[in-house]
C-alpha positions in Angstrom: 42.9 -42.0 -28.9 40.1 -41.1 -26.7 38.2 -43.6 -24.7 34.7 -43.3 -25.6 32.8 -43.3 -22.6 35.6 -40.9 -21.4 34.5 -38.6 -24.1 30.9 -38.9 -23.5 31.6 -37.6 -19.9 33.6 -34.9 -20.7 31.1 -33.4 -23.1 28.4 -34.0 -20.4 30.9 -32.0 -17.9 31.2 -29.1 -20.0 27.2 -29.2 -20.5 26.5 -29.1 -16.7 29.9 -26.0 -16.8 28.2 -23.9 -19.8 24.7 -24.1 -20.6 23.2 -23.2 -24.0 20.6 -20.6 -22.4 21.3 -17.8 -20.5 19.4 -18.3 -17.2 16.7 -15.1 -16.6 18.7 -12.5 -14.2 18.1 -9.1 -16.1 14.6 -8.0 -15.0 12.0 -6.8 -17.7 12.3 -2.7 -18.2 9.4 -0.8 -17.2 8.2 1.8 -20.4 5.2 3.5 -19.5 3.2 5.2 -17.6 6.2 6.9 -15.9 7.3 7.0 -12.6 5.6 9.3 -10.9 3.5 10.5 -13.5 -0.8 10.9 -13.4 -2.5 9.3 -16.1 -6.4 8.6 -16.9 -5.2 5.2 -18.5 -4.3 1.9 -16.7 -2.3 0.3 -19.4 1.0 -0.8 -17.9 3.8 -1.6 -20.9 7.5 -3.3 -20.2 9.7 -4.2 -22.3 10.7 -7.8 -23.5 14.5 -8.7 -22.3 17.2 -10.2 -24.5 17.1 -13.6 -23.0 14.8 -16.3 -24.6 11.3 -16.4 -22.5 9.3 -19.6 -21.1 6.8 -20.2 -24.2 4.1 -22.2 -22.4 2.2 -19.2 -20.9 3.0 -17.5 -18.0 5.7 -15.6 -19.2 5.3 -12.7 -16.9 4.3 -11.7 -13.3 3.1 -8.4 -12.7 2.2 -6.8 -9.0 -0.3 -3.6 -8.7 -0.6 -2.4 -5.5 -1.2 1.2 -3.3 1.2 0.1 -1.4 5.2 0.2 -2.0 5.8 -3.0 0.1 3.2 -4.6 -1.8 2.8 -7.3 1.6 -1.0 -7.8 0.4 -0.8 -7.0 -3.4 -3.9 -5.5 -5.0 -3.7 -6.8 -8.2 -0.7 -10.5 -8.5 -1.7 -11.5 -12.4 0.4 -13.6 -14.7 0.8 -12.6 -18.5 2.4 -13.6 -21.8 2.0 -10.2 -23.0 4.1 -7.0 -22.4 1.3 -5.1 -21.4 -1.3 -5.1 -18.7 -4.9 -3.3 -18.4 -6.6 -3.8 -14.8 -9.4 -2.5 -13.5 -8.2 0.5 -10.8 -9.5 3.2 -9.0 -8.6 6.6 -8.8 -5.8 7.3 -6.5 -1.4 6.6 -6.2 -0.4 2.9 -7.0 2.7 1.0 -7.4 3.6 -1.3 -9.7 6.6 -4.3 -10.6 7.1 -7.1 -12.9 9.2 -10.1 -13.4 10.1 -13.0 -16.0 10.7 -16.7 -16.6 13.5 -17.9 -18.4 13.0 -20.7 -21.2 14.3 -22.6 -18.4 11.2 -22.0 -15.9 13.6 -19.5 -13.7 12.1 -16.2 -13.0 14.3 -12.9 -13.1 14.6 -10.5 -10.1 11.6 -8.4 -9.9 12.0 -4.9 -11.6 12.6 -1.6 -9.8 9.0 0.0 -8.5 7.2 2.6 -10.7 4.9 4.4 -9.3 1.6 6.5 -11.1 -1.6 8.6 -10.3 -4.3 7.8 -11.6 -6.9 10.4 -12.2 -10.3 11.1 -14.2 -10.3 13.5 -17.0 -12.7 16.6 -16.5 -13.0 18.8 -19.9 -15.1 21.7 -20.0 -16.2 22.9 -23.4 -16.5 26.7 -23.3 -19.0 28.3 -25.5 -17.7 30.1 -28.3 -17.5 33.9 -28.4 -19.9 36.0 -30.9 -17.7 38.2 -33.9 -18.9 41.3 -33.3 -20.5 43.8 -36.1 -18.7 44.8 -38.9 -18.5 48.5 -39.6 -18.7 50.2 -42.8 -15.2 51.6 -43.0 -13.5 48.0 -41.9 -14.2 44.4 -43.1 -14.8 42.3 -39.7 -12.5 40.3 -38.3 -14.6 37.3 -36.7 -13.1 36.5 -33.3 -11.6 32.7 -32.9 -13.4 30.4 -30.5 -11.6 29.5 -28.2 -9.9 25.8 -27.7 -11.3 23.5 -25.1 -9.4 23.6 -21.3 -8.6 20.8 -19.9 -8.3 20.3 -15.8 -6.7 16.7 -14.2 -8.2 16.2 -11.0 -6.6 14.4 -8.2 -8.2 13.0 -5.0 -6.7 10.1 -3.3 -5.7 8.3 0.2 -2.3 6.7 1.7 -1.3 6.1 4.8 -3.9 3.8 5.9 -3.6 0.8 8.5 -4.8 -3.1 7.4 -6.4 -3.7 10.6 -7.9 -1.5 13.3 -10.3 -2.2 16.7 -13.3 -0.7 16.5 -12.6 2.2 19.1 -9.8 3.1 17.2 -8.6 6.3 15.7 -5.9 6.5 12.8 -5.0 9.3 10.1 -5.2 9.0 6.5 -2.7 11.5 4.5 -5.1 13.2 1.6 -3.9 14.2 -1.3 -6.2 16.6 -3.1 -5.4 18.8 -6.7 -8.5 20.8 -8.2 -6.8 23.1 -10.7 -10.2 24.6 -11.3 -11.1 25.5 -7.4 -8.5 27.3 -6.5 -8.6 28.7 -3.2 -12.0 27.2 -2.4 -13.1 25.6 0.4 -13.7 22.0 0.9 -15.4 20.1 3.4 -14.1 16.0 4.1 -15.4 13.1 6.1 -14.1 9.8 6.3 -16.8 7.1 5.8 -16.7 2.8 6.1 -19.4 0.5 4.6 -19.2 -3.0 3.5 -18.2 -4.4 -0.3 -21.1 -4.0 -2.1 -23.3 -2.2 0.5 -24.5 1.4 0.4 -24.9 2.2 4.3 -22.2 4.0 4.8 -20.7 5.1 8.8 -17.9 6.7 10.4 -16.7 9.5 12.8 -14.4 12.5 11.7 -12.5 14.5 14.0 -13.8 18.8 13.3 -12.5 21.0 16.4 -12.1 18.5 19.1 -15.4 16.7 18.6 -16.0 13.8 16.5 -18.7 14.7 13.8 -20.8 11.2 12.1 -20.9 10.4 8.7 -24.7 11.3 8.4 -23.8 15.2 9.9 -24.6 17.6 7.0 -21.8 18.3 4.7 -20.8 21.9 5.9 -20.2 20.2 9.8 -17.4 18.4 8.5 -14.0 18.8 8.9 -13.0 22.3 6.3 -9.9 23.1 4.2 -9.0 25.5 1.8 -7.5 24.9 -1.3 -4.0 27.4 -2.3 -4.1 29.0 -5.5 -3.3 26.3 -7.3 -6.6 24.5 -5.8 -4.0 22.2 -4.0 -4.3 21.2 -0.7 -2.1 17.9 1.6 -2.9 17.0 4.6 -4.2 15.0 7.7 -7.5 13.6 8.7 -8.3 11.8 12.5 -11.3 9.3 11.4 -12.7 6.4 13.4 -15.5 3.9 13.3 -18.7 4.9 14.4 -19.8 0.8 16.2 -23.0 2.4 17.4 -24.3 3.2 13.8 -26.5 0.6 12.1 -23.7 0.4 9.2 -21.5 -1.5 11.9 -22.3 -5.0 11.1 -19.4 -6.6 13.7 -16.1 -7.1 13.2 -15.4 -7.7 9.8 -13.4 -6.6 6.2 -15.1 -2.6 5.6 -14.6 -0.6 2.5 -12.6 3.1 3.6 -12.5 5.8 1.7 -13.0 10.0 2.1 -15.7 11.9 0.4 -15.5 15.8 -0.1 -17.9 18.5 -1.0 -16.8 22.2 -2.1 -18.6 24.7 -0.1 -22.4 25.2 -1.6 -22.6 22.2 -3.5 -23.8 19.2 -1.5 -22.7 16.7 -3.8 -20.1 14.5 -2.8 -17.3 13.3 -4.8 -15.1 10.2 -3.3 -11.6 9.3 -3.2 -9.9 5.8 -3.8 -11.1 2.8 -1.7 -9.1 0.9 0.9 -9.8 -2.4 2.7 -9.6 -2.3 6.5 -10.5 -5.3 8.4 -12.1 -3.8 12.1 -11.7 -6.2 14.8 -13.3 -6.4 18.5 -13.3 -3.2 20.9 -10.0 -3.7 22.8 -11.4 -4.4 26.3 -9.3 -2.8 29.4 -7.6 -5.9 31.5 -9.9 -5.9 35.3 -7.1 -5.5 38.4 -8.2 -7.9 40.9 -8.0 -7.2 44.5 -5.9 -9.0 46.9 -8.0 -11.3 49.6 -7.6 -10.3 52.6 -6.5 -12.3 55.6 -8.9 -13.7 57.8 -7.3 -11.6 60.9 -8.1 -8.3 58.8 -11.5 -9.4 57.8 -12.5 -10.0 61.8 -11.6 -7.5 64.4 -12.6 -8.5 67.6 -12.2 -5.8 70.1 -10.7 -5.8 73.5 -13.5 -5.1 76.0 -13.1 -1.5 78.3 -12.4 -2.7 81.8 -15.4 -1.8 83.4 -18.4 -2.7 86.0 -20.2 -4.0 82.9 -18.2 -4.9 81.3 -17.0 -7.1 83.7 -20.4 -8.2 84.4 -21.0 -8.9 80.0 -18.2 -11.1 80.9 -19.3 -13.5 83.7 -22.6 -13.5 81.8 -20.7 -15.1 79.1 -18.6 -16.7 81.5 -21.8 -18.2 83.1 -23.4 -19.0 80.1 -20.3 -21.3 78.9 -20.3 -23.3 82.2 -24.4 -24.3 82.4 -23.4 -24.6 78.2 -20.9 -27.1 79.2 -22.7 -28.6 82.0 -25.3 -29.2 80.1 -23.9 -31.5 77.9 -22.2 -33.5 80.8 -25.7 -33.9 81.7 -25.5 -31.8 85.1 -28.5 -29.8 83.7 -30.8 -30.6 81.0 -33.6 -28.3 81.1 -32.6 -25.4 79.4 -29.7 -25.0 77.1 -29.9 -21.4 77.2 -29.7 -19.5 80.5 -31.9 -16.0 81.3 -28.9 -13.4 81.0 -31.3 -11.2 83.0 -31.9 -13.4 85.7 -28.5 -14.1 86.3 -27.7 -10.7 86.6 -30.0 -10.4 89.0 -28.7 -13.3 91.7 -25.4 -12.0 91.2 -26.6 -8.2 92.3 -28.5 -10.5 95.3 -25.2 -12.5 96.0 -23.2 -9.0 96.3 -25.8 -7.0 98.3 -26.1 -10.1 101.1 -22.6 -10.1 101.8 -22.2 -6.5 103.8 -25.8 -7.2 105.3 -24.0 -10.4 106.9 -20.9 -8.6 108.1 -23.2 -5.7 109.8 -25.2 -9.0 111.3 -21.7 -10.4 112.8 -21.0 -7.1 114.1 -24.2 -6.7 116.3 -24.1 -10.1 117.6 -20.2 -9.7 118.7 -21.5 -6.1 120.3 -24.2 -7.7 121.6 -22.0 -10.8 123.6 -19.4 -8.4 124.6 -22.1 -6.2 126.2 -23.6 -9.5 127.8 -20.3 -10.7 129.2 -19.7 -7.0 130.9 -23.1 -7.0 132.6 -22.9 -10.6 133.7 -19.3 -9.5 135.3 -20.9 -6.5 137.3 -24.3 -7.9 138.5 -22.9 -11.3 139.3 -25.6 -13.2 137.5 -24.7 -15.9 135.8 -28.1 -16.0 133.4 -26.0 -18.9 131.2 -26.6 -20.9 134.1 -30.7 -20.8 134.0 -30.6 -20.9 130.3 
């Protein structure tokens, strides 16, 4: 017999081993529009999976985004239906979806489709006259013909999130006009803010950087191949000196184009850029110098006066010095001229004294020569 409560736990065992629901795993399957397809309609459609779905809303998550690593997704909307209509614009965008379980799990996401969205451009042609019948023939009226259709295809990848606004970047243009074939075609890249109609920017044309306000036929030219097809590069920047530059801020980006003779401009899809401060250059300081290389005091030339600048100074220090041990008081600066001047005075007296020594001692020695030959002693009477 088995022990109730033993019972009751092995049942709750295999509960927690096998649950009743399958737990979401197997990602919704996207339908249409195809992967890598263009289309003038937005509806997205998946398909239900096999597994029971969470019944209180929210059933599904779908991402829309121009981007495939969908890091800031355009469009992140919750649905209970398979389907899903947003509001895009013209240009490539990505798309993925994902499910919740009865259980509240959510599957893996789904792989990534990818579409082009385009506008439809039909052009009615007018139908041809049957000509005149003839007497010998019945006329054959000639049919009109059917209405031709043309997709257009005008759009932007490759663009950066963030820029400064001295910066320069290049967005990859994708451009299809079946019915211009070989035509050419004049682009310009151009910022404004959301909901603003002042729109500013500089394109690259031939080395120079051409502004948003230049006339159409100044901008940067292509030419379309026979098939009116035409990929490739544009070098755009911001134009901060424009009145459209309204600081650093979230800007609207997209390219507009003309065809050659037509000034009217026809735009491709919009991107958000946020344009940041000018990147200022960091300033190299200058080492200090040392005090010895600010100061050079130069070593005086030996000479006369030189020599004499120096007792000047020499001079100057002493009556400096003696007049604060209160030898002299009366004037704390000497007259540099005047001292000059006694020590010329002191120098010239010195040889005048020597030639004054040498006449006396000629003069005694003649005295003592006569007194010896006249025999008179004149020291006596004196």
């Amino acid at each position: 017999m088995w022990n109730k409560p033993l019972l009751i736990f092995t049942v709750f065992l295999l509960f927690l081993t096998f649950p009743t629901d399958t737990l979401a795993g197997v990602s919704p399957t996207l339908l249409t529009p195809q992967d890598k397809s263009q289309t003038t309609s937005t509806k997205l459609e998946w398909q239900e999976p096999s597994y029971a779905l969470y019944k209180s809303g929210n059933t599904y998550l779908i991402q829309i985004d121009n981007e495939i690593s969908f890091s800031v997704p355009d469009k992140n909307t919750y649905t209970s239906n398979e389907y899903y209509s947003p509001k895009l614009s013209q240009g490539t965008w990505f798309w993925r979806v994902k499910a919740k379980d009865s259980g509240g799990t959510w599957s893996n996401w789904s792989s990534i489709w990818s579409f082009i969205l385009v506008d439809q451009i039909t052009s009615n042609s007018s139908a041809t006259p049957s000509p005149l019948p003839t007497p010998a023939a019945t006329s054959t009226p000639t049919p009109t013909p059917s209405s031709t259709s043309a997709v257009n295809v005008f759009n932007i990848t490759n663009l950066p999130n963030e820029i400064t606004s001295d910066q320069t970047f290049k967005p990859l243009v994708n451009l299809s006009l079946p019915n211009n074939p070989n035509a050419k075609i004049y682009l310009k890249g151009a910022f404004k803010k959301d909901g603003g109609s002042n729109y500013f920017g500089l394109t690259k044309v031939s080395g120079s950087w051409v502004s948003n306000n230049s006339g159409y036929n100044s901008q940067f030219s292509i030419t379309t191949n026979n098939s009116g097809n035409w990929t490739g590069e544009l070098e755009v920047k911001p134009d901060d000196t424009d009145s459209g530059f309204e600081g650093p801020g979230d800007y609207i980006f997209k390219v507009g184009r003309y065809i050659d003779g037509n000034s009217s401009v026809s735009w491709s899809n919009e991107v958000n850029i946020n344009v940041s401060k000018t990147s200022l250059p960091t300033p190299t300081l200058s080492p200090i110098p040392s005090p010895a290389s600010i100061i050079t005091i130069p070593t005086p030339p030996d000479t006369p006066s030189a020599k004499l600048s120096q007792k000047s100074a020499s001079a100057s220090s002493q009556i400096k010095q003696a007049s604060v041990a209160g030898i002299e008081t009366t004037s704390a600066t000497p007259n540099p001229s005047a001292k000059i001047m006694n020590q010329k005075e002191s120098k010239s007296s010195i040889p005048l004294l020597g030639i004054l020594i040498i006449v006396a001692g000629v003069a005694i020695g003649f005295y003592i020569r006569l007194k010896d030959k006249i025999k008179f002693p004149l020291w006596k009477n004196i």
